[in-house]
mmCIF file as Biopython writes it, N, C-alpha, C and O atoms, coordinates in Angstrom:
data_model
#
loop_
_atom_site.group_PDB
_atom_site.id
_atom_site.type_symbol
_atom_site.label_atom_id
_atom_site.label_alt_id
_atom_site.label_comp_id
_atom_site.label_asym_id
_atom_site.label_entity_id
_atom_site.label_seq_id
_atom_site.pdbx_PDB_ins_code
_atom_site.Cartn_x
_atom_site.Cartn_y
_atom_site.Cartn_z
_atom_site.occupancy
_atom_site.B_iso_or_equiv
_atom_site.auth_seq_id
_atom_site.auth_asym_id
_atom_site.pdbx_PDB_model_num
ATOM 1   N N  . UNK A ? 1  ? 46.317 -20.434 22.845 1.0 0.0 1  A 1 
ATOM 2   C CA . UNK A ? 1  ? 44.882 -20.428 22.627 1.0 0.0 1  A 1 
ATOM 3   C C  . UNK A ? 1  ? 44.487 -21.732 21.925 1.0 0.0 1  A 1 
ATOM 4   O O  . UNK A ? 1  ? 45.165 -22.104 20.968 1.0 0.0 1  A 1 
ATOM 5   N N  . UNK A ? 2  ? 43.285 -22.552 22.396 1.0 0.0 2  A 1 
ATOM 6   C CA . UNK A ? 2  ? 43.243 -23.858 22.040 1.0 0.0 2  A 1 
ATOM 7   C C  . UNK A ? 2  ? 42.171 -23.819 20.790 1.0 0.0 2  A 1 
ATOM 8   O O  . UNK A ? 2  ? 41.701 -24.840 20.287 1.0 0.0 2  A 1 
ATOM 9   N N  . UNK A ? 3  ? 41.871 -22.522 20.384 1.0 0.0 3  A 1 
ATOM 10  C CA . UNK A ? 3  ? 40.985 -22.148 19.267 1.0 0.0 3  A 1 
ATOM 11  C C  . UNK A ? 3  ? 41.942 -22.578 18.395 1.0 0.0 3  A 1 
ATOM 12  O O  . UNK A ? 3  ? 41.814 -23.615 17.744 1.0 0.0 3  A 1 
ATOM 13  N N  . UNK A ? 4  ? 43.349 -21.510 18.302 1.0 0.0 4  A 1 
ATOM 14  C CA . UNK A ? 4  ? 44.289 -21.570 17.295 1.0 0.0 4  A 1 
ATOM 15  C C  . UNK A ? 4  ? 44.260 -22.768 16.327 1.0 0.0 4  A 1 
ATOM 16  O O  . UNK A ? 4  ? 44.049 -22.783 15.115 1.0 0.0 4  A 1 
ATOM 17  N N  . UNK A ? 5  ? 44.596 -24.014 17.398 1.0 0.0 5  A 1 
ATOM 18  C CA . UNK A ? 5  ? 45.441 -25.225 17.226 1.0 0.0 5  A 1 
ATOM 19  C C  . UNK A ? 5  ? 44.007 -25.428 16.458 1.0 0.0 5  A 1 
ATOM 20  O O  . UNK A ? 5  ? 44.377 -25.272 15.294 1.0 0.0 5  A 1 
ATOM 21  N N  . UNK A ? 6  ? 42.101 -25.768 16.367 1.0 0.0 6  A 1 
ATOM 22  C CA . UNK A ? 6  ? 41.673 -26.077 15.407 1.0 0.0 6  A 1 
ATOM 23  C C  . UNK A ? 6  ? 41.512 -25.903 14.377 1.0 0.0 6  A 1 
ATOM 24  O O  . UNK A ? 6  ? 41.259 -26.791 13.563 1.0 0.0 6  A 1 
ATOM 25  N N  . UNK A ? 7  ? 41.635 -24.495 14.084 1.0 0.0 7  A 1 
ATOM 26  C CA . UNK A ? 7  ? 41.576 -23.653 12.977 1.0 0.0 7  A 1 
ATOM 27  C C  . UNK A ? 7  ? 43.062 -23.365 12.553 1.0 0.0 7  A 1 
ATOM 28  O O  . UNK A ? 7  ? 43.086 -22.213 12.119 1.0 0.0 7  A 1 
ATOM 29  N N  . UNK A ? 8  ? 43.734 -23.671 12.524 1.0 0.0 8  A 1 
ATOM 30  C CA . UNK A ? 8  ? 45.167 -24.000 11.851 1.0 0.0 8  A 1 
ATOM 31  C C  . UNK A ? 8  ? 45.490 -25.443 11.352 1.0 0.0 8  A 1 
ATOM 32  O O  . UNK A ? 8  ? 45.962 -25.876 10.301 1.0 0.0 8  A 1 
ATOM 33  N N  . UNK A ? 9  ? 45.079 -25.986 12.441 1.0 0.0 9  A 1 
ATOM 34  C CA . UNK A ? 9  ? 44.762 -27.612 11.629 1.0 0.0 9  A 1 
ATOM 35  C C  . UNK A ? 9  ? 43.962 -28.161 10.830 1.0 0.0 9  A 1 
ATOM 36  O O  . UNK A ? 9  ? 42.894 -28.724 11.075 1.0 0.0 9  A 1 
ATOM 37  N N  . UNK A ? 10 ? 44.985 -27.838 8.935  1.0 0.0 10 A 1 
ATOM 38  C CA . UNK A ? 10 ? 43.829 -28.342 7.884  1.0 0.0 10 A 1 
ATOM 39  C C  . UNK A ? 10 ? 42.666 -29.370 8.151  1.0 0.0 10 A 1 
ATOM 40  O O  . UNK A ? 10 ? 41.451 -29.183 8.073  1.0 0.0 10 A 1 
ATOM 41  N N  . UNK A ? 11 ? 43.560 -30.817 8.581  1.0 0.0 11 A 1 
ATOM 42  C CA . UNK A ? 11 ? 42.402 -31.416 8.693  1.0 0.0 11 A 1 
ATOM 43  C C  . UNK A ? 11 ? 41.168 -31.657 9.005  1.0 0.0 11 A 1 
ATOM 44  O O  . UNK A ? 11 ? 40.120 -31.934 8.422  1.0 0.0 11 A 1 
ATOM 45  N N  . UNK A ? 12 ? 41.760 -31.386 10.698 1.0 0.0 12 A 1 
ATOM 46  C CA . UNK A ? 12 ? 40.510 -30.799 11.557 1.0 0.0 12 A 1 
ATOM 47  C C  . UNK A ? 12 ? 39.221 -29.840 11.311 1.0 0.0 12 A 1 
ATOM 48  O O  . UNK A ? 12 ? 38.019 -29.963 11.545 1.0 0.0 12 A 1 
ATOM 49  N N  . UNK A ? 13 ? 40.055 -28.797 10.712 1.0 0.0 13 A 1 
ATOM 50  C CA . UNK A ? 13 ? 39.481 -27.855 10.201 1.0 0.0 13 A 1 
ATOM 51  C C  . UNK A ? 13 ? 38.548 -28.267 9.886  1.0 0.0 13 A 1 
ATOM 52  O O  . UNK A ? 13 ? 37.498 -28.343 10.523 1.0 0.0 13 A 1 
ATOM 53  N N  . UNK A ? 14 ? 39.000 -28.919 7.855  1.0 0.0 14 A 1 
ATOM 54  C CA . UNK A ? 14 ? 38.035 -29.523 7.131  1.0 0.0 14 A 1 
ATOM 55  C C  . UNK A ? 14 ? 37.211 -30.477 7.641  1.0 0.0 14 A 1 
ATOM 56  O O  . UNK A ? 14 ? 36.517 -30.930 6.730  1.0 0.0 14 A 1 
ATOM 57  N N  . UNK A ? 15 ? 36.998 -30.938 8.593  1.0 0.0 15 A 1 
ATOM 58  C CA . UNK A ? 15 ? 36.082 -32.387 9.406  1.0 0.0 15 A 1 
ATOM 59  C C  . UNK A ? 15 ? 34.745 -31.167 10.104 1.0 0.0 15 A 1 
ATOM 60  O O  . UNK A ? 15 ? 33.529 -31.143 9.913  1.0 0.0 15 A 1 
ATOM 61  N N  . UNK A ? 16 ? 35.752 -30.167 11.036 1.0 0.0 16 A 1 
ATOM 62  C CA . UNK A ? 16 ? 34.957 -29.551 11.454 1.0 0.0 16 A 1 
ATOM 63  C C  . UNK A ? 16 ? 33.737 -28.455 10.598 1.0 0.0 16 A 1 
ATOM 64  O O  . UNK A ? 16 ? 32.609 -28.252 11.048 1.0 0.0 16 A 1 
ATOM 65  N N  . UNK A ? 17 ? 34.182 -27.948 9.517  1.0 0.0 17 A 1 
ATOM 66  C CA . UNK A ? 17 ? 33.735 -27.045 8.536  1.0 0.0 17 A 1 
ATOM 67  C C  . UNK A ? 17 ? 32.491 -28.538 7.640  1.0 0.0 17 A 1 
ATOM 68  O O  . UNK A ? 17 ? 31.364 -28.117 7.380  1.0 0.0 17 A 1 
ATOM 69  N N  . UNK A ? 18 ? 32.674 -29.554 7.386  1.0 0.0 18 A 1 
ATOM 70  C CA . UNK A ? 18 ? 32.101 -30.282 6.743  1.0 0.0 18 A 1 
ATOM 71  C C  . UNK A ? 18 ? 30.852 -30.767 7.885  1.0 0.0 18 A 1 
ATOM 72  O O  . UNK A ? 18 ? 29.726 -31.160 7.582  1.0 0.0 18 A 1 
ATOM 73  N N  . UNK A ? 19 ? 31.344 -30.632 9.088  1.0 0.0 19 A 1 
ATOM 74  C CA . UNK A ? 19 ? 30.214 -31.362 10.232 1.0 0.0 19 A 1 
ATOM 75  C C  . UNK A ? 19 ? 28.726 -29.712 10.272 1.0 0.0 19 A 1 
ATOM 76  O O  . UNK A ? 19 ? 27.505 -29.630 10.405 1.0 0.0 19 A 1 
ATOM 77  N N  . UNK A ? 20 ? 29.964 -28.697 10.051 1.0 0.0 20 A 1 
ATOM 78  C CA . UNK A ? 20 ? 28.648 -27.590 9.950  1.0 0.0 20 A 1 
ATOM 79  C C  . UNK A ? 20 ? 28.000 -27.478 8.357  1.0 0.0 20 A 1 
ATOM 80  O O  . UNK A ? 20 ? 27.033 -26.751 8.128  1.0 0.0 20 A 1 
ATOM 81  N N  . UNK A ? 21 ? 28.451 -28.032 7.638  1.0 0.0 21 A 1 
ATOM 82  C CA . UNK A ? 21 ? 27.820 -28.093 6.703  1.0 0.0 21 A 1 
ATOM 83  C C  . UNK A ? 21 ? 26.585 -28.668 6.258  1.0 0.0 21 A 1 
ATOM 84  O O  . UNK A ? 21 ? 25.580 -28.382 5.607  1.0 0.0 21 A 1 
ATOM 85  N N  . UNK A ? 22 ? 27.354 -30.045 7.200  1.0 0.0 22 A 1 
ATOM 86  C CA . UNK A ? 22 ? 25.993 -31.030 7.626  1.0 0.0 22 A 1 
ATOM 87  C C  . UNK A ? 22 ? 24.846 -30.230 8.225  1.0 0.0 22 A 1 
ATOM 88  O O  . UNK A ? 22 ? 23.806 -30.043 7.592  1.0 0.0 22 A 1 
ATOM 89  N N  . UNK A ? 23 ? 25.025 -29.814 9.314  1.0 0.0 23 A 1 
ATOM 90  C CA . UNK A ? 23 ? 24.045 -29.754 10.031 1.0 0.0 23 A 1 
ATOM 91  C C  . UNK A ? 23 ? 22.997 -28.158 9.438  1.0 0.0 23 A 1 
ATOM 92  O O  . UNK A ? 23 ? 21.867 -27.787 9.757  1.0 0.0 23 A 1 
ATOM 93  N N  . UNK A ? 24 ? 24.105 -27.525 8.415  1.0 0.0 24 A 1 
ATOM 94  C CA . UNK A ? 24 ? 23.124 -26.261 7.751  1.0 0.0 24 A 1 
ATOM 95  C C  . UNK A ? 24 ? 22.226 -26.962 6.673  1.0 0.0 24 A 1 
ATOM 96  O O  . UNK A ? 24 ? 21.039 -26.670 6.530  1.0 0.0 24 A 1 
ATOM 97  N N  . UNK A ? 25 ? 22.958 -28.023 5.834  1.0 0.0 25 A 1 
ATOM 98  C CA . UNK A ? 25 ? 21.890 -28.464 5.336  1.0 0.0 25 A 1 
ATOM 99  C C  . UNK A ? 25 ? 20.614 -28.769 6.052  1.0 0.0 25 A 1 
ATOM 100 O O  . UNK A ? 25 ? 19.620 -28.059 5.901  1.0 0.0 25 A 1 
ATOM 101 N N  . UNK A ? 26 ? 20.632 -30.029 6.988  1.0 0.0 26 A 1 
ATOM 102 C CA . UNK A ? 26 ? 19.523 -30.565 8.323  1.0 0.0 26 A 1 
ATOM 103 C C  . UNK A ? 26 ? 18.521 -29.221 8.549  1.0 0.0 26 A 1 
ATOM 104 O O  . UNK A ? 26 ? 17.296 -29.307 8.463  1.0 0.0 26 A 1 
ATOM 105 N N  . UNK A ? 27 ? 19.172 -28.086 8.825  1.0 0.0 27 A 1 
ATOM 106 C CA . UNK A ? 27 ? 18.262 -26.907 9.189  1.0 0.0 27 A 1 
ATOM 107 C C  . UNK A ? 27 ? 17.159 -26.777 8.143  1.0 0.0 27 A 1 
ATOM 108 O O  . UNK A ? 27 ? 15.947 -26.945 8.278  1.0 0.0 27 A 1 
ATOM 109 N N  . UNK A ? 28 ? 17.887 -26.432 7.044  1.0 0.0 28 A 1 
ATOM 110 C CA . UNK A ? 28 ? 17.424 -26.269 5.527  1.0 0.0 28 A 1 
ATOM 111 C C  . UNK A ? 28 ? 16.167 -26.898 5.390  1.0 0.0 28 A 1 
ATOM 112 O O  . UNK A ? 28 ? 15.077 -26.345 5.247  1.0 0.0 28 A 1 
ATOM 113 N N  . UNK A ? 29 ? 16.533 -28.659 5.473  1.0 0.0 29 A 1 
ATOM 114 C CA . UNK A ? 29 ? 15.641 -29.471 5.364  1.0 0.0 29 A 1 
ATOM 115 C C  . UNK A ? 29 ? 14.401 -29.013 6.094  1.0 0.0 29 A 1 
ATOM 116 O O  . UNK A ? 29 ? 13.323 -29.004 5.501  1.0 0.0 29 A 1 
ATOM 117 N N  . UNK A ? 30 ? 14.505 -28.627 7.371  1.0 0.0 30 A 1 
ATOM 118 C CA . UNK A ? 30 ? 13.549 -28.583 8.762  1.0 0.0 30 A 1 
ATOM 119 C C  . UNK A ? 30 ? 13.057 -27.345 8.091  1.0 0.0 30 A 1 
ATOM 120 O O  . UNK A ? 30 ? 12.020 -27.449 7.437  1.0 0.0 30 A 1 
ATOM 121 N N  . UNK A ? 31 ? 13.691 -26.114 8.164  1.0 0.0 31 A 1 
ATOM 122 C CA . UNK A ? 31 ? 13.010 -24.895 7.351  1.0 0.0 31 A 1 
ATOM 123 C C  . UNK A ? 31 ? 12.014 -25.154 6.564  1.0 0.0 31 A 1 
ATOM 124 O O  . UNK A ? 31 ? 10.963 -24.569 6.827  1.0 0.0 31 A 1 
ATOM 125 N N  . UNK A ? 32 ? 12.038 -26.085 5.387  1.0 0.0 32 A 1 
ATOM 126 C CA . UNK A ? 32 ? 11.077 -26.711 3.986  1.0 0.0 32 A 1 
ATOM 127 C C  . UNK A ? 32 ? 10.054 -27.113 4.707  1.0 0.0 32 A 1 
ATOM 128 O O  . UNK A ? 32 ? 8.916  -26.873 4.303  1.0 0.0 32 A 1 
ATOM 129 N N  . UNK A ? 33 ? 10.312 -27.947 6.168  1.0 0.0 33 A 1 
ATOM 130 C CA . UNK A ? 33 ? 8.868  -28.695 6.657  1.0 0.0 33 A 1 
ATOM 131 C C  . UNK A ? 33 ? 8.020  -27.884 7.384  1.0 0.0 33 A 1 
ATOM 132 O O  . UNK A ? 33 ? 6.847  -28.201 7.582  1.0 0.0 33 A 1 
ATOM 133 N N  . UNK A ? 34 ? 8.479  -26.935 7.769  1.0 0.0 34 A 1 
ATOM 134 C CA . UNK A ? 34 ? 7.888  -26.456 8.901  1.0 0.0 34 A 1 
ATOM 135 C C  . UNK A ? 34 ? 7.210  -24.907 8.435  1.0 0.0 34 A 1 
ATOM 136 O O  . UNK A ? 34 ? 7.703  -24.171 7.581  1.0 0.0 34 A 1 
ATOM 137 N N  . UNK A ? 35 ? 5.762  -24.585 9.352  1.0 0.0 35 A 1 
ATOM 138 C CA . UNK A ? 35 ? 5.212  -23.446 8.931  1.0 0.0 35 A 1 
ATOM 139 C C  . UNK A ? 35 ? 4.877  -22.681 10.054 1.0 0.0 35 A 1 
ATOM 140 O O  . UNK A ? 35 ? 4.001  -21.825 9.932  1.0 0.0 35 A 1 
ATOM 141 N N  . UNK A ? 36 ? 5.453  -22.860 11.165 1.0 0.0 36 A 1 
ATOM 142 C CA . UNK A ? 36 ? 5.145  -22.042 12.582 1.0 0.0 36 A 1 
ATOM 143 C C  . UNK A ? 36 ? 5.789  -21.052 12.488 1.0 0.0 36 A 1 
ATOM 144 O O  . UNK A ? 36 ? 6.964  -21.410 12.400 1.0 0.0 36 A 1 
ATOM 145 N N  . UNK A ? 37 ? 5.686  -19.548 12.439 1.0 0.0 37 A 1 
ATOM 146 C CA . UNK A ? 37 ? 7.099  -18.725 12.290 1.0 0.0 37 A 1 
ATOM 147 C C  . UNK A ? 37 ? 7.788  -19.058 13.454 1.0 0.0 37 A 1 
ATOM 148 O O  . UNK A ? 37 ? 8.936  -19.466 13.281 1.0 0.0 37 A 1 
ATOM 149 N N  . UNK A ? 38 ? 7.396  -18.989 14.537 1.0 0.0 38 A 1 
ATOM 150 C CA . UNK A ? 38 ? 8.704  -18.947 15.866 1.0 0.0 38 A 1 
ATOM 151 C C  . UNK A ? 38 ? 9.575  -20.062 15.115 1.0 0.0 38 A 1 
ATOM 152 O O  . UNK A ? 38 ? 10.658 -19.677 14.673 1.0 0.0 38 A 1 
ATOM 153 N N  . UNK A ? 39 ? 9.320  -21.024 14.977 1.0 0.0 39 A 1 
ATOM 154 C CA . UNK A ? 39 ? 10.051 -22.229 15.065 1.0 0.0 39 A 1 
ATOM 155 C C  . UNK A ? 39 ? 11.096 -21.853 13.193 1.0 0.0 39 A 1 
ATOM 156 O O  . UNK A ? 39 ? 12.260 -22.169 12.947 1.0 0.0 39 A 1 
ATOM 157 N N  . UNK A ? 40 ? 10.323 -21.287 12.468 1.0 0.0 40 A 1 
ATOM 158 C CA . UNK A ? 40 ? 11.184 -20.770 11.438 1.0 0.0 40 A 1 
ATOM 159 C C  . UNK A ? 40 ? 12.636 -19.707 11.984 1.0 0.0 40 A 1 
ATOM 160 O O  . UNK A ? 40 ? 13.818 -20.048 12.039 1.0 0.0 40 A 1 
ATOM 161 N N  . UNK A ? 41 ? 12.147 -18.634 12.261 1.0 0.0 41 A 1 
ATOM 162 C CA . UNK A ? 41 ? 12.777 -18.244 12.570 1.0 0.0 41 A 1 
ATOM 163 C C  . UNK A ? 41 ? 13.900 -18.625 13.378 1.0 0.0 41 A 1 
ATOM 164 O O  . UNK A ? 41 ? 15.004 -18.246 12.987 1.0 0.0 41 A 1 
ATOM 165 N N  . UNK A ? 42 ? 13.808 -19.504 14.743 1.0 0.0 42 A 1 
ATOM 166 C CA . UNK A ? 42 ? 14.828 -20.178 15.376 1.0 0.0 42 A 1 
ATOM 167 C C  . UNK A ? 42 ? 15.747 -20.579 14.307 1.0 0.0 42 A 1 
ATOM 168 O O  . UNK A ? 42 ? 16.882 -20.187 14.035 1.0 0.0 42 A 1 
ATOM 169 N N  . UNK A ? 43 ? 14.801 -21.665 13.635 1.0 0.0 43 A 1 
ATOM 170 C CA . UNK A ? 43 ? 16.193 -22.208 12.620 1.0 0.0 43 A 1 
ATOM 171 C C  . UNK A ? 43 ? 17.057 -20.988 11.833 1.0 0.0 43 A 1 
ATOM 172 O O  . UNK A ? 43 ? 18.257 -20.714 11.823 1.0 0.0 43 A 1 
ATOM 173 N N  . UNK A ? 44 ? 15.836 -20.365 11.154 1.0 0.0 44 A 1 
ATOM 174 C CA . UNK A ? 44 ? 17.016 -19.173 10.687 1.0 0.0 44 A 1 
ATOM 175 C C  . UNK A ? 44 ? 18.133 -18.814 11.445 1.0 0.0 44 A 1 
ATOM 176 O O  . UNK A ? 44 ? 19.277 -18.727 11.000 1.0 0.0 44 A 1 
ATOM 177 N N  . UNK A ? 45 ? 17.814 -18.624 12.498 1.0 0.0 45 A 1 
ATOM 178 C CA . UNK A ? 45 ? 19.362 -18.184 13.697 1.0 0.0 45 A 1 
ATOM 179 C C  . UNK A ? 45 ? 20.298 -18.958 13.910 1.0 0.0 45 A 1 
ATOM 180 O O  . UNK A ? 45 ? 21.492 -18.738 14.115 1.0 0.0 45 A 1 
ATOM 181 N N  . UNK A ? 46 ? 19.442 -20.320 13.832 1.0 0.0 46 A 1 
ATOM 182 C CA . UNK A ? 46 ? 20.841 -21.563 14.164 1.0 0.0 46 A 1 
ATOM 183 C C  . UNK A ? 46 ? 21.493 -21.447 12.827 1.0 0.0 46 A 1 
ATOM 184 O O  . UNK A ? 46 ? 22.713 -21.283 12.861 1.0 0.0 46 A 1 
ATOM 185 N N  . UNK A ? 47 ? 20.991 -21.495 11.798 1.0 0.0 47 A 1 
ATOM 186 C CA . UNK A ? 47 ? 22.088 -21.218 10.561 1.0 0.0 47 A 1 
ATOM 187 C C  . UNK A ? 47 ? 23.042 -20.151 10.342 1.0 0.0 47 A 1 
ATOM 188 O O  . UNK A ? 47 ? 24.116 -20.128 9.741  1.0 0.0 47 A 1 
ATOM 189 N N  . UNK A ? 48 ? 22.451 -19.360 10.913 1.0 0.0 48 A 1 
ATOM 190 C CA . UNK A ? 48 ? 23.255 -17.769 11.129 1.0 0.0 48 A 1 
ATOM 191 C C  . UNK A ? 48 ? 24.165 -18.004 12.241 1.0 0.0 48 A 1 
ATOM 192 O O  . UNK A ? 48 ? 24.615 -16.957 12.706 1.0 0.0 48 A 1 
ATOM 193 N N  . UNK A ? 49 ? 24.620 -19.214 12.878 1.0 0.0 49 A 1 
ATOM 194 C CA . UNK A ? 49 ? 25.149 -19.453 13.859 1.0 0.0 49 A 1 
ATOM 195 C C  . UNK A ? 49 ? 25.970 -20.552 13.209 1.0 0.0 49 A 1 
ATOM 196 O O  . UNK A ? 49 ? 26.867 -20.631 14.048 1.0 0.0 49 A 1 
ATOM 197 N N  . UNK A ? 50 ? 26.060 -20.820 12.934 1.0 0.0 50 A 1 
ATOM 198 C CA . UNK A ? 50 ? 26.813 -22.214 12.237 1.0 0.0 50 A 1 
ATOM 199 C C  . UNK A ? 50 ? 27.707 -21.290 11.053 1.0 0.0 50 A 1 
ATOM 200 O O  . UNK A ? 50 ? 28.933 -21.230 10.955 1.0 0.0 50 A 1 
ATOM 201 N N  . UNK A ? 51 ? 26.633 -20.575 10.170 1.0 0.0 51 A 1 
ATOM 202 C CA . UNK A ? 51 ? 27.545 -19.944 9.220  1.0 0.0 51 A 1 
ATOM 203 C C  . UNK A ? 51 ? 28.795 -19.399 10.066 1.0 0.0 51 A 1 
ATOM 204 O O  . UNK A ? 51 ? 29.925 -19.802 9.790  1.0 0.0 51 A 1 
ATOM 205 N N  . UNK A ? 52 ? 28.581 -18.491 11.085 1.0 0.0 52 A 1 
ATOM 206 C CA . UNK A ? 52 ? 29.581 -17.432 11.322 1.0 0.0 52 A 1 
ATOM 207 C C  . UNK A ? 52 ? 30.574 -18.098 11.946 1.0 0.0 52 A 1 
ATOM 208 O O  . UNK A ? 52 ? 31.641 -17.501 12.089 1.0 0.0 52 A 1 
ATOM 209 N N  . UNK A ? 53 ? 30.447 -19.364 12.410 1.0 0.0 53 A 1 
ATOM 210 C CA . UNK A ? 53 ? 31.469 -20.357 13.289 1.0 0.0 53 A 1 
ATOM 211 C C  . UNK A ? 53 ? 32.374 -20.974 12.055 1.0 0.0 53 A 1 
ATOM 212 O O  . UNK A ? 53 ? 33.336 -21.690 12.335 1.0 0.0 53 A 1 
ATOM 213 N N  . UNK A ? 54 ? 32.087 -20.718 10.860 1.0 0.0 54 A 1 
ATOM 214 C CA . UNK A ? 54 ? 32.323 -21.134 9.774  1.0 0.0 54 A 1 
ATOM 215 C C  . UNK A ? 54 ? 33.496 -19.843 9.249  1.0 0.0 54 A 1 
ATOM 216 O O  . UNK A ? 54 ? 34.319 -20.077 8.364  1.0 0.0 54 A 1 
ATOM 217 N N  . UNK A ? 55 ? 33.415 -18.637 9.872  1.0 0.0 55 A 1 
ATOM 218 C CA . UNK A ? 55 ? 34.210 -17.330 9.625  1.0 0.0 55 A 1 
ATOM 219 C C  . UNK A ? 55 ? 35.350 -17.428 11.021 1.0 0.0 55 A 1 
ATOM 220 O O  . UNK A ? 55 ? 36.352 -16.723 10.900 1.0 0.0 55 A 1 
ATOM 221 N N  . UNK A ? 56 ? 35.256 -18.083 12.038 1.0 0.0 56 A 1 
ATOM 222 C CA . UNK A ? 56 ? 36.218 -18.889 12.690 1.0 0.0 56 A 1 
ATOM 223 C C  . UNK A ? 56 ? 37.766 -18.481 12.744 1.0 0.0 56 A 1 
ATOM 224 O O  . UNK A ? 56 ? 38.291 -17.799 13.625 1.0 0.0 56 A 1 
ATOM 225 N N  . UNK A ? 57 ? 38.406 -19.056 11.586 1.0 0.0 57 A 1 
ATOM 226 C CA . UNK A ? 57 ? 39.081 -19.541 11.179 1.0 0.0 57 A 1 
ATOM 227 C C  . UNK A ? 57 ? 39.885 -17.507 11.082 1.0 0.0 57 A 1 
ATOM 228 O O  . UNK A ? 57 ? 40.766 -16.961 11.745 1.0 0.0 57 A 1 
ATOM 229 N N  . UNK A ? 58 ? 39.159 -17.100 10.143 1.0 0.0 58 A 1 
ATOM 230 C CA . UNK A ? 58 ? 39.486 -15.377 9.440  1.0 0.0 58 A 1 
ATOM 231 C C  . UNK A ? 58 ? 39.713 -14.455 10.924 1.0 0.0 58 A 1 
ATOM 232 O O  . UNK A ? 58 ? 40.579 -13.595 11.084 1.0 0.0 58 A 1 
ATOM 233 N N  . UNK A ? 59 ? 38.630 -14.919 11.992 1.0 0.0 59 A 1 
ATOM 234 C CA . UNK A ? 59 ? 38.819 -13.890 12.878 1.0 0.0 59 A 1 
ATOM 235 C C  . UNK A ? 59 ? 39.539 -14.318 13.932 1.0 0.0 59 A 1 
ATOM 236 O O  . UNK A ? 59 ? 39.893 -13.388 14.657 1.0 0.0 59 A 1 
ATOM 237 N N  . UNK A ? 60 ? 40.060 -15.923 14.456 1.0 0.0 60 A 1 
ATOM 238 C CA . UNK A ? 60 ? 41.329 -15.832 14.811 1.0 0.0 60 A 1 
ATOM 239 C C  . UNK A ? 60 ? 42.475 -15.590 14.760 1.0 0.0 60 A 1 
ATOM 240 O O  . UNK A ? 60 ? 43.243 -15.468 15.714 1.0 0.0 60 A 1 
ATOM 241 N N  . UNK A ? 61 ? 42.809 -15.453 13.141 1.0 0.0 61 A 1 
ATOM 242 C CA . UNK A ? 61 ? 44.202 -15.516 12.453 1.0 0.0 61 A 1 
ATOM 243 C C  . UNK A ? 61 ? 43.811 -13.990 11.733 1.0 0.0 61 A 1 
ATOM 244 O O  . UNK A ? 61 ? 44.223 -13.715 10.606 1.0 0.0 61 A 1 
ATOM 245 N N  . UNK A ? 62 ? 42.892 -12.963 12.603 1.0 0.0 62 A 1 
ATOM 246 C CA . UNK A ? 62 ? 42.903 -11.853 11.957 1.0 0.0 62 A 1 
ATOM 247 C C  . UNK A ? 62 ? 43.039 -11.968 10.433 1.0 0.0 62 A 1 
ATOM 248 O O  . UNK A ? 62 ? 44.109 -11.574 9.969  1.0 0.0 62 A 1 
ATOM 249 N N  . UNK A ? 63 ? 42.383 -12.311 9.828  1.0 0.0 63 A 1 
ATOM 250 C CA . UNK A ? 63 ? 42.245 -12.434 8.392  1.0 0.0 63 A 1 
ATOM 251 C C  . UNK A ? 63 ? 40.600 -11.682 7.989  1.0 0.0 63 A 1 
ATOM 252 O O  . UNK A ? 63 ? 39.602 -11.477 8.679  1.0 0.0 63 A 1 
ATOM 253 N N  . UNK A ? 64 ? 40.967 -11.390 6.366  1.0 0.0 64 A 1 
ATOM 254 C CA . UNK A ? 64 ? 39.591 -10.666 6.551  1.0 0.0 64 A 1 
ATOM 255 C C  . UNK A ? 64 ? 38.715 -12.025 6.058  1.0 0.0 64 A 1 
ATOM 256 O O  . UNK A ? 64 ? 39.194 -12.992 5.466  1.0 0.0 64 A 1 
ATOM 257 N N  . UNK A ? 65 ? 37.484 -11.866 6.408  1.0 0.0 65 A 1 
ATOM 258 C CA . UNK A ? 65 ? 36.802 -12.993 6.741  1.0 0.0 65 A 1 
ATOM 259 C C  . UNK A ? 65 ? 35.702 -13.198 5.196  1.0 0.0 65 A 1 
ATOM 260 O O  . UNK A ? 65 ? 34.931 -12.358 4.732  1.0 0.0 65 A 1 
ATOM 261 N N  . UNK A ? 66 ? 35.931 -14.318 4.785  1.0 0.0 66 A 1 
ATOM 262 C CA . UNK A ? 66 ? 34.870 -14.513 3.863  1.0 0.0 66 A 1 
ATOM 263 C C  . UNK A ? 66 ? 33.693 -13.729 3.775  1.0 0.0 66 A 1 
ATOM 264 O O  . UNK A ? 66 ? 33.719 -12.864 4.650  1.0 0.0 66 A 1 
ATOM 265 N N  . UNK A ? 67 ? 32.494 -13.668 2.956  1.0 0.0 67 A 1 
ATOM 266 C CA . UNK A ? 67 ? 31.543 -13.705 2.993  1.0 0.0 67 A 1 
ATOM 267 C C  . UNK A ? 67 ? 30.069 -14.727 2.531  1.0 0.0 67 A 1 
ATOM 268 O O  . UNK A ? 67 ? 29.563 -14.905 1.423  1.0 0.0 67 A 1 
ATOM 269 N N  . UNK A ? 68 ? 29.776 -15.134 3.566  1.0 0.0 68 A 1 
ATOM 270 C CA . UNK A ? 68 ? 28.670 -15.913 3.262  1.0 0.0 68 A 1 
ATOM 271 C C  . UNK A ? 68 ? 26.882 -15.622 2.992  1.0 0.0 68 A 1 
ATOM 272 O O  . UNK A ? 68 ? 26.136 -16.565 2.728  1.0 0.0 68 A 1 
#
């Protein structure tokens, strides 16, 4: 499984976990500017989407999975 090999690989890992970090902040930011709900809400989901790609790691290697 070619999931395995990223999420077993510290480094990677950490590059990959830091690139979603990035981009939850970016949301964050956009959330603060914006007052349309549709367009709120979207972002809410993309963060709720990034977080859980962020739990990754727990539910390949059957581990129990953080909470965020």
């Amino acid at each position: 499984m070619e999931i395995k090999k990223l999420v077993n690989d510290k480094p990677l890992w950490d590059s990959f976990c830091k690139e979603l970090d990035e981009r939850i902040t970016y949301s964050q930011k956009q959330i603060e500017q914006r007052d349309e709900p549709l367009e709120l809400h979207r972002l809410q989901g993309e963060i709720k989407a990034l977080r859980s790609l962020k739990l990754l790691r727990d539910k390949v290697n059957n581990s129990k999975p953080e909470v965020y």
